[in-house]
Backbone bond lengths (Angstrom), bond angles and torsions (degrees), N, CA, C in turn:
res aa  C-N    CA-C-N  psi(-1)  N-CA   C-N-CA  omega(-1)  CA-C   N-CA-C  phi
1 X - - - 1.442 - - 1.539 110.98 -
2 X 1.178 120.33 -32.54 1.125 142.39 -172.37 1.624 102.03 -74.64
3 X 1.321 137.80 -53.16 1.121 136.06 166.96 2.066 117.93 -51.02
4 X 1.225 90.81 -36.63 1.729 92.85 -172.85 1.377 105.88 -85.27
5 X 1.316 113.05 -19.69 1.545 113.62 177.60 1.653 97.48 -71.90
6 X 1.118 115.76 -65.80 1.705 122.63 -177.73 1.682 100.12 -39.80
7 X 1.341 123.67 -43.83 1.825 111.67 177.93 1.484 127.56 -79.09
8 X 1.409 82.03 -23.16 1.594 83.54 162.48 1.239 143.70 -88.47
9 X 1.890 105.97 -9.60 0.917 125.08 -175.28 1.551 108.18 -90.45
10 X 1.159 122.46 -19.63 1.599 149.76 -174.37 1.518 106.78 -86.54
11 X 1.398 116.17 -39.96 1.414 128.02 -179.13 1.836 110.38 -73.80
12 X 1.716 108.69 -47.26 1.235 120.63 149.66 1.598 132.76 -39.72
13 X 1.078 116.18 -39.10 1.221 108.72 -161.99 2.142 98.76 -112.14
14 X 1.320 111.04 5.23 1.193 129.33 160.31 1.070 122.54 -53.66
15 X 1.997 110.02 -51.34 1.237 135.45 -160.57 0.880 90.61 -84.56
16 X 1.680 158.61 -55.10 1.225 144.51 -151.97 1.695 110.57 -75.65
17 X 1.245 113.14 1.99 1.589 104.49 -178.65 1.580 114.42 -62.18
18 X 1.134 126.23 108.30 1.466 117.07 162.35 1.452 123.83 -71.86
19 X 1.305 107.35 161.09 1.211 128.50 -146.70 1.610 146.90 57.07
20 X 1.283 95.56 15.58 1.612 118.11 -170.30 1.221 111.19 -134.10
21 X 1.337 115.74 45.56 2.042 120.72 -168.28 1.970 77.81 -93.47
22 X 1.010 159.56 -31.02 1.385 144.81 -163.39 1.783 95.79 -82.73
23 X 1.458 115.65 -70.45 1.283 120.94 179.17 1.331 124.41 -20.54
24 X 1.783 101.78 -58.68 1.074 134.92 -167.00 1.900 109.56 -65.03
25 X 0.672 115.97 -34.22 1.967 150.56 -144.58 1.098 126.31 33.24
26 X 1.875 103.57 70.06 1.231 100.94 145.64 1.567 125.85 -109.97
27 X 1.209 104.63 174.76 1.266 111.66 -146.01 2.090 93.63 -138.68
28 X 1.511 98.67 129.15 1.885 101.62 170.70 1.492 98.25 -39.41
29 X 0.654 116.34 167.53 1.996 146.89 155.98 1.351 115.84 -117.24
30 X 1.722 106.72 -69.77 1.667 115.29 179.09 1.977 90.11 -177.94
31 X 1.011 76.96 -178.99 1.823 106.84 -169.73 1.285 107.29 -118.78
32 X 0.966 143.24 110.78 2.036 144.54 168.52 1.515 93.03 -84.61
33 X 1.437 103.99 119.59 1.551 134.88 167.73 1.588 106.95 -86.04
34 X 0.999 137.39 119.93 1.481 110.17 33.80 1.495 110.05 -128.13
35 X 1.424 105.79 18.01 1.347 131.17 172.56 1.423 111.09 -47.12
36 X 1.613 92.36 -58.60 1.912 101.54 -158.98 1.346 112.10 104.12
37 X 1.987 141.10 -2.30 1.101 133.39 -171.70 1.497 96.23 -62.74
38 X 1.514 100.70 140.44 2.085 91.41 156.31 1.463 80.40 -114.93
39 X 1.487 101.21 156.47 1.613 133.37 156.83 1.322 121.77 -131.53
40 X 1.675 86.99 127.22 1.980 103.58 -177.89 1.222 95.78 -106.84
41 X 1.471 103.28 169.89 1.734 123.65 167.41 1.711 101.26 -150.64
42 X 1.071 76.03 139.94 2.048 93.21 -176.24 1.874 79.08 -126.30
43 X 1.459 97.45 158.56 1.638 141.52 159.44 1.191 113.18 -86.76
44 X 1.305 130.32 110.10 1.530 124.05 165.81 1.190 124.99 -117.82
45 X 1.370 132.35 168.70 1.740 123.46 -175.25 1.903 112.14 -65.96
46 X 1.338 84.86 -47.64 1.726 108.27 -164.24 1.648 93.73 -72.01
47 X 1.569 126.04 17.76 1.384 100.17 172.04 1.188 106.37 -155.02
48 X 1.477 139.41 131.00 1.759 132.69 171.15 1.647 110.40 -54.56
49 X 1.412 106.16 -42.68 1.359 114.20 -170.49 1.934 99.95 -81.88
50 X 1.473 86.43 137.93 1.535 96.97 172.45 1.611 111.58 -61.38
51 X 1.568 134.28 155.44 1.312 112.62 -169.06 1.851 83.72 -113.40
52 X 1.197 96.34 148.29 1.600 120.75 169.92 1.800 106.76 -90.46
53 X 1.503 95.88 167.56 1.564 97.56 170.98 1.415 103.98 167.09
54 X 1.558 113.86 131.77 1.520 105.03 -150.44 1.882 86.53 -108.92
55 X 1.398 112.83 -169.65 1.165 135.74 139.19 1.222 128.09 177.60
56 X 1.631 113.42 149.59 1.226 129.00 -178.55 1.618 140.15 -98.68
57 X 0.798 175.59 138.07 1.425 165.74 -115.33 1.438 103.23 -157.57
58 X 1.273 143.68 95.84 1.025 133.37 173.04 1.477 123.06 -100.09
59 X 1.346 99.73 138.84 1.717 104.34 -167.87 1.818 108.84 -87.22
60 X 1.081 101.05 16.76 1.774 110.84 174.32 1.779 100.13 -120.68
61 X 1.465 88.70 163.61 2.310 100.14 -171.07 2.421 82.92 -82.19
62 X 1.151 78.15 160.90 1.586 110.72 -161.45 1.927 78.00 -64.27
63 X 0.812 148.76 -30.96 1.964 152.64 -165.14 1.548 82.44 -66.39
64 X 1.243 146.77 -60.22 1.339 151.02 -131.07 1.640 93.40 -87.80
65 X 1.406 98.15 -64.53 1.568 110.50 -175.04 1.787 111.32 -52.03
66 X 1.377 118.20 -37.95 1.048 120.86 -172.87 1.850 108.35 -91.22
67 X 1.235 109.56 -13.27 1.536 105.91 149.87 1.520 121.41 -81.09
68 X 1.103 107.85 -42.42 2.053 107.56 159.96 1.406 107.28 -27.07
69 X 1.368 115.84 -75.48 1.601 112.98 -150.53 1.876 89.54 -94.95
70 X 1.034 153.18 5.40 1.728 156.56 149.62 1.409 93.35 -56.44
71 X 1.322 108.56 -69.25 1.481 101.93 -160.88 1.778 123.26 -87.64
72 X 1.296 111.25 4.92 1.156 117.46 -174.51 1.834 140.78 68.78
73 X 1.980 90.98 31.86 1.461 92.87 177.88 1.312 112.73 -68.23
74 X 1.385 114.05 172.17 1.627 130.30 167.22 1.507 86.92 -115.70
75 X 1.529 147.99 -45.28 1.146 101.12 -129.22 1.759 90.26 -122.53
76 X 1.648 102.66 135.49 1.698 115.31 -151.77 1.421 107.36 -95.30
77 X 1.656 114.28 23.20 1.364 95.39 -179.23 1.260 97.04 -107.46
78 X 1.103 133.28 48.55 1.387 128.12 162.92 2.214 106.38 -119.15
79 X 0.868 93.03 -0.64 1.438 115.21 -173.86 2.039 101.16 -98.49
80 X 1.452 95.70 -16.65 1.637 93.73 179.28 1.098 113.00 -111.94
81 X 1.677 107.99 -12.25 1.830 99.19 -162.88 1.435 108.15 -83.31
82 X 1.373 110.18 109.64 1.292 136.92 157.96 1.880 125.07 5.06
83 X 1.209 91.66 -28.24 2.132 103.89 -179.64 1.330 100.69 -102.20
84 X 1.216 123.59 8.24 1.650 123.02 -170.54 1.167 109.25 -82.80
């Protein structure tokens, strides 16, 4: 168990490289408005299911975002407004 956790965990942390979504093969899907999420999906050997993987761009410093989900907002337009 211990071995498949270590490949998967290696296979995981592969996917997060930015700037290499072509290399890598992923590929757009679509964008959720009015958020801004894009979502890719790449094909891999080690899986039947296509793998997903989102990301977001936020126009606030990472302190803001990490008080969002600390404190338990829902509502994300304070995460966009522009003076933040």
């Amino acid at each position: 168990m211990e071995e498949q956790n270590k490949f998967f965990c290696e296979e995981m942390i592969a996917m997060a490289r930015e700037g290499h979504d072509g290399e890598d093969g992923w590929t757009k899907l679509s964008r959720v408005e009015p958020e801004g999420i894009d979502v890719f999906e790449r094909k891999v050997s080690w899986s039947q299911v296509p793998q997903l993987r989102s990301r977001w761009t936020a126009s606030c410093g990472v302190e803001k975002v990490g008080e969002f989900f600390v404190t338990g907002q829902t509502d994300t337009s304070a995460l966009f407004d522009s003076e933040s």
